[in-house]
N, C-alpha and C positions, 0 to 999 in steps of 0.2 A: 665583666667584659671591658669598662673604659681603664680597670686596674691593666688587663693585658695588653689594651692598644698603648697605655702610656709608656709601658714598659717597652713595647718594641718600637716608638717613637726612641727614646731613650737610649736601646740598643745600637741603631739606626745614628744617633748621632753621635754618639760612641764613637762606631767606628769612621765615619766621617771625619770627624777629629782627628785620629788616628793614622789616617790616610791623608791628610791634610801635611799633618807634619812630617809626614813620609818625605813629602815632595819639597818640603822646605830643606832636607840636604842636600840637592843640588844649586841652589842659592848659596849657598853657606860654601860650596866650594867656588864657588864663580868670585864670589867677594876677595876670596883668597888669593885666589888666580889670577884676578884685578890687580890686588895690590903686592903680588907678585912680581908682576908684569911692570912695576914704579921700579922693583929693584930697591926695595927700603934697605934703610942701614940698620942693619942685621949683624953682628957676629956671627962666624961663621959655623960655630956649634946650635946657635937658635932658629940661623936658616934651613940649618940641619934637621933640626927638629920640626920646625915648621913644615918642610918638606913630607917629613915622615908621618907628621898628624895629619897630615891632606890626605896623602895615600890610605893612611889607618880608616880615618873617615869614609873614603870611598869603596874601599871592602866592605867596610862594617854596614852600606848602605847596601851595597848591592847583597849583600847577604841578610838584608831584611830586619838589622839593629839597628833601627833608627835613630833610640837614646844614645847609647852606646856609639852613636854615627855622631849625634849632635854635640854630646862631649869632647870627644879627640879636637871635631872642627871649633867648637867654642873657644878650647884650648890654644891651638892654632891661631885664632884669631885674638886672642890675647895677646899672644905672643907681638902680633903686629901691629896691637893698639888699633884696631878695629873693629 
């Protein structure tokens, strides 16, 4: 019996975790957005891309890739040195 409570404890914060970092791509794009909004000095090819790893990010969130969401935006913010 405390083998199965541990286990659904376990489960339990599994997916909490999971859920957690869910909501951490919309952060990740606001940061972006922020320092969007400086207008950094950017070439015009990496604002390009920066532009498009925002957008990638925000599909891939709402379609429920979170990693996959946190990558493209990671990237992105590389890009900006942020």
């Amino acid at each position: 019996m405390r083998t199965l409570v541990s286990a659904f404890v376990g489960l339990a914060l599994l997916g909490a975790s999971g859920a957690a970092l869910a909501h951490n791509c919309p952060n990740e794009m606001q940061a972006i957005d922020a320092k969007l909004a400086e207008n950094p000095m950017l070439s015009a090819e990496d604002m390009e891309k920066v532009i498009e790893l925002r957008a990638e990010g925000e599909a891939l969130h709402n379609a429920g890739k979170h990693d996959e969401s946190m990558a493209a935006l990671g990237e992105a913010k590389s890009i900006l040195d942020i």
